[in-house]
Structure formats: structure tokens, C-alpha cells
N, C-alpha and C positions, 0 to 999 in steps of 0.2 A: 542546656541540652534542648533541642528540637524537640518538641513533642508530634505524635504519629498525626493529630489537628494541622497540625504547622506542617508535614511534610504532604500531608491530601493536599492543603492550598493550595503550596507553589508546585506538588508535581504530577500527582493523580488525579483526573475530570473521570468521574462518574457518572454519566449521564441519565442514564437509567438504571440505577443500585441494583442489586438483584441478592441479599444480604444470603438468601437462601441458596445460591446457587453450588454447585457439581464443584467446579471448576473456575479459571479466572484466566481471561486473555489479557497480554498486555500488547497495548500496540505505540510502536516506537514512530514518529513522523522520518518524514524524508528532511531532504536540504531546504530550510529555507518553510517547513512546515508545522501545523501546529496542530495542541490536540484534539484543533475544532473539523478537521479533516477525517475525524474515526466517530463524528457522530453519527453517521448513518452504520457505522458497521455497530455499534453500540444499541441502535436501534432495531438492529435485524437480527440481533443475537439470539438465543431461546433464553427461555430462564432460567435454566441450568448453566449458564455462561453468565459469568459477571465481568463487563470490559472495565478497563484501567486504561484511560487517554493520558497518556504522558506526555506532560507540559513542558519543552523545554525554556530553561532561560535565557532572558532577552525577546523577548516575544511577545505582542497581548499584555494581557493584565503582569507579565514579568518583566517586561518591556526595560525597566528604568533596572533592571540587574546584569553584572555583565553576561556575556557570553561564551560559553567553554570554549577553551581552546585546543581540545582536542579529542577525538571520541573514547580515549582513555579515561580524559579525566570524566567524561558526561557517564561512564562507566562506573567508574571510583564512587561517583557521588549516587547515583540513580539504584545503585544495588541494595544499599544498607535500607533505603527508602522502600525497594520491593519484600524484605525478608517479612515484613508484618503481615503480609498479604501472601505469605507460604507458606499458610494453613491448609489452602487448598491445592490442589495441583495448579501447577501455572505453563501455559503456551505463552512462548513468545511472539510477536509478529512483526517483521519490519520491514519497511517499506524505503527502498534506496540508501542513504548513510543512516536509516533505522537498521537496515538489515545488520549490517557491520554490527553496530551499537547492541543491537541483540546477542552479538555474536559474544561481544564481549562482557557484556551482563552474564548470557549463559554460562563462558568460563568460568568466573569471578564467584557465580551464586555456588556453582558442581565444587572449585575448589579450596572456597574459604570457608562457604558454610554448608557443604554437603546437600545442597538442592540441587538435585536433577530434573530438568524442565518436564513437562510430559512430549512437548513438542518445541522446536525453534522452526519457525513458518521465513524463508527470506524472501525477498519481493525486488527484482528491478537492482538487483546488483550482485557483481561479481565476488568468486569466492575470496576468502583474506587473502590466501597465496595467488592470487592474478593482480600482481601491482598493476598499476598503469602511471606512465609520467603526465599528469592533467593539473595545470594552473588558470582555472576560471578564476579562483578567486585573486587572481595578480589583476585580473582585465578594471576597466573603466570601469566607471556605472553600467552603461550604457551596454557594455558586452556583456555584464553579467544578467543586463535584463533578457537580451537578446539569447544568452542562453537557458533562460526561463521562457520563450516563447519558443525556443527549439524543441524545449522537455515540451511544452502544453502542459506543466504543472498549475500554474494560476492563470485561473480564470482572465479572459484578453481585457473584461473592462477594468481589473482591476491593475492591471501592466498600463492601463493605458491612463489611471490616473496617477499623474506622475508625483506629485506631489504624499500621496499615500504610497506608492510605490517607493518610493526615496525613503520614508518613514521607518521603510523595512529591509530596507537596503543591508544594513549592519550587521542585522543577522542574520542574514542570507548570506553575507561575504562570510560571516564567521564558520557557520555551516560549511560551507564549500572548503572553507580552509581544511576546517576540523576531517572532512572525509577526503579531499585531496592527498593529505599529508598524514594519513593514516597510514604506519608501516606494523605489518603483521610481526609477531612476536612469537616462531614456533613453539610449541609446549603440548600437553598432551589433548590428545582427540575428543568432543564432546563424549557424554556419553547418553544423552537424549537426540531421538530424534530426528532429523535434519527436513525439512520440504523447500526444495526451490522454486519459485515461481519466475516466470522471465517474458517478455514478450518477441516477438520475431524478428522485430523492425528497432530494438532498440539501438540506440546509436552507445548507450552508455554501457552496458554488458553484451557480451556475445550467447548463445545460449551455451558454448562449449565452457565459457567463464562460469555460465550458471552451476554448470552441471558437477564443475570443481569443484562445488562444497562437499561433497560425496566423500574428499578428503578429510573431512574435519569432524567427521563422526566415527564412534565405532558403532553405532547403534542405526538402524533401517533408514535409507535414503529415498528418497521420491524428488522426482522432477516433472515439472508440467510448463509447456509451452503455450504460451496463448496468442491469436494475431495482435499485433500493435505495437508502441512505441513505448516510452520509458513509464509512462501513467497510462498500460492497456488494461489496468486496474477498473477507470471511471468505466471501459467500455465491457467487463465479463466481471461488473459486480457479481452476481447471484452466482456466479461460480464459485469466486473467489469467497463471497459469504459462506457457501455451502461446506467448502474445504475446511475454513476457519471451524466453524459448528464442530465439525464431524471430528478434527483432531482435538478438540476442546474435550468433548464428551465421550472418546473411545478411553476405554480400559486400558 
């Protein structure tokens, strides 16, 4: 049996503990990202908020482990892994094929072990019920870098060492698969929650797709639009800081 030692390692980064905190964020990466991307929201927390950077495998120091293949299964396995950490109230928060993945932890935690989130935060992508027919993860290499320079997700010099870039390839193809080929499963309505966030300019959700998750709760919706593209996240941090805090720490 796994010990809860053994599930910190490979799936929770703590970067700043906060043992005493309120509450506890978990923040899910996008396609192709890892949990070293929530160290500054982990840094900006208060300390009434404890964050939880979730490590996906195949990635980093997971690197040499396969790859989910599908955000079901990254479901399946990441929920039993959150229930030890649902002492406290827990927000979810997910950012691109996080948001999905949140979506489906949420159901998973409401229907198998009676945890209701305090919040699900989704970021930069459309609701379960707005498929879309999208095969990046069929393209080359080379398309699929090209559509990581379209997001502005990773940093340009690191696109542009290609050798490191190729390194990371696998998982990024795997990623894309796993959120490409994601088909929603109707079943019953959240019952925590719902916040969408979206940016204006994105090319990958519309905000009317955003504002579809309004579907998937019975409980209080909010939508917020911000200027920018699919990552208008790097550009209205202290916003997006501020919202996280506040649903972290309300009653």
C-alpha cells in the first residue's frame, strides 16, 4: 500500500507548508505543465491558505513514469491521493486541461466520498458540455511546438532549446491527447461552487464556452473576463491571486 509519504513525493509540492492554515488550495497544471508553475501563487497565499502543487506524471523529477492517458484516469488516481488533505476545506483550481481535471476530481471527491469542495476556480477553458473536434496532439513535433508558441504558455528560450524542448515533448503530446479526447460523461450537477475565469482574446475557449459551466453546478456561479490570451493569467496575477485568497478564506 502507498503510504500518504509516498503520495506527497510523486503528487503534492508544498512549497511553503502553512501546517496551521484555514483552508487548502489545490492547483491542477494546464497541458504540458508542471507543479513548478504554482510556485508563485504558493508564495502569495496568506497563511490561512495552504497550496497543494500537483505533480503530474511523466514530467520532472516524474519524468521516467508513464503518462495518463486520459484525464479520467489522472482523476481515478489524484482523488484518493487529495481525501488525506480533506481535513480542511479544499478550493480547487485549474488552469486549461487543469480546469477539466478539477472538474472531475470535484465529481469523484461530492460522489464517492461525500466531499464538497468549498470552491472549483476553472481558468482558460471551456465547460465539459462545449466539445470541440481539436487533434494537436496528431501534429509533428514541430506543430505541436508551434502550438505552444501560439498559447505563449512556455517561456520562448525555452521553445527555443530544442534539444530540452524535445526532452518534454512526450508529455506534452500526452497532455493534449488526454484533454483533446476528453468526452464529458452527463451525471449529476456539482454541488460546490463554480468560478470561471477566461481571457478575451483566447483562441482556445470563447467566453460564452466559459460561461457554460454555470451548467454544471447547482450551487452559486461567477464569471470573470480578463484582457488576453490563453495564459492572461502571467498578465492579471494579483487579480487572479486576490480571487483565489478570497474563495480560499470565505465561509
Amino acid at each position: 500500500m502507498t503510504t500518504l509519504a509516498e503520495h506527497d513525493r510523486l503528487w503534492i509540492r508544498r512549497y511553503h507548508p502553512r501546517p496551521d492554515a484555514a483552508a487548502r488550495l489545490v492547483c491542477l497544471p494546464h497541458a504540458g505543465g508542471s507543479a513548478t508553475f504554482y510556485h508563485p501563487v504558493s508564495a502569495s497565499m496568506p497563511e490561512s491558505v495552504d497550496v497543494l502543487a500537483v505533480q503530474y506524471p511523466g514530467r520532472q523529477d516524474r519524468r521516467q513514469e508513464p503518462c495518463a492517458e486520459s484525464i479520467q484516469e489522472l482523476a481515478d488516481r489524484l482523488t484518493p491521493v487529495l481525501l488525506p488533505w480533506a481535513d480542511r476545506p479544499l478550493v480547487l483550481f485549474g488552469h486549461s486541461m487543469g480546469a477539466t481535471l478539477g472538474f472531475e476530481v470535484a465529481r469523484r471527491l461530492e460522489r464517492d466520498h461525500g466531499v464538497v469542495a468549498r470552491a472549483l476556480v476553472v481558468s482558460a477553458r471551456r465547460a465539459p458540455s462545449c466539445p470541440r473536434d481539436e487533434s494537436v496532439h496528431l501534429r509533428d513535433d514541430d506543430g505541436l511546438i508551434e502550438e505552444m508558441r501560439l498559447l505563449s504558455g512556455t517561456d520562448s528560450a525555452i521553445l527555443d532549446d530544442i534539444e530540452l524542448i524535445r526532452m518534454a515533448l512526450p508529455a506534452i503530446r500526452a497532455d493534449y491527447r488526454a484533454a483533446e479526447t476528453y468526452v464529458y460523461e452527463p451525471g449529476p450537477n456539482l454541488r460546490c461552487p463554480v468560478v470561471a475565469l477566461v481571457g478575451d482574446d483566447d483562441p482556445k475557449v470563447t467566453v460564452e464556452e466559459a460561461r457554460a459551466w454555470s451548467r454544471h453546478t447547482d450551487a452559486p456561479f461567477a464569471h470573470r473576463v480578463f484582457p488576453g490570451g490563453h495564459f492572461y493569467l502571467t498578465d492579471h496575477q494579483k487579480q487572479v491571486l486576490d480571487l483565489l485568497a478570497e474563495k480560499a478564506v470565505e465561509a
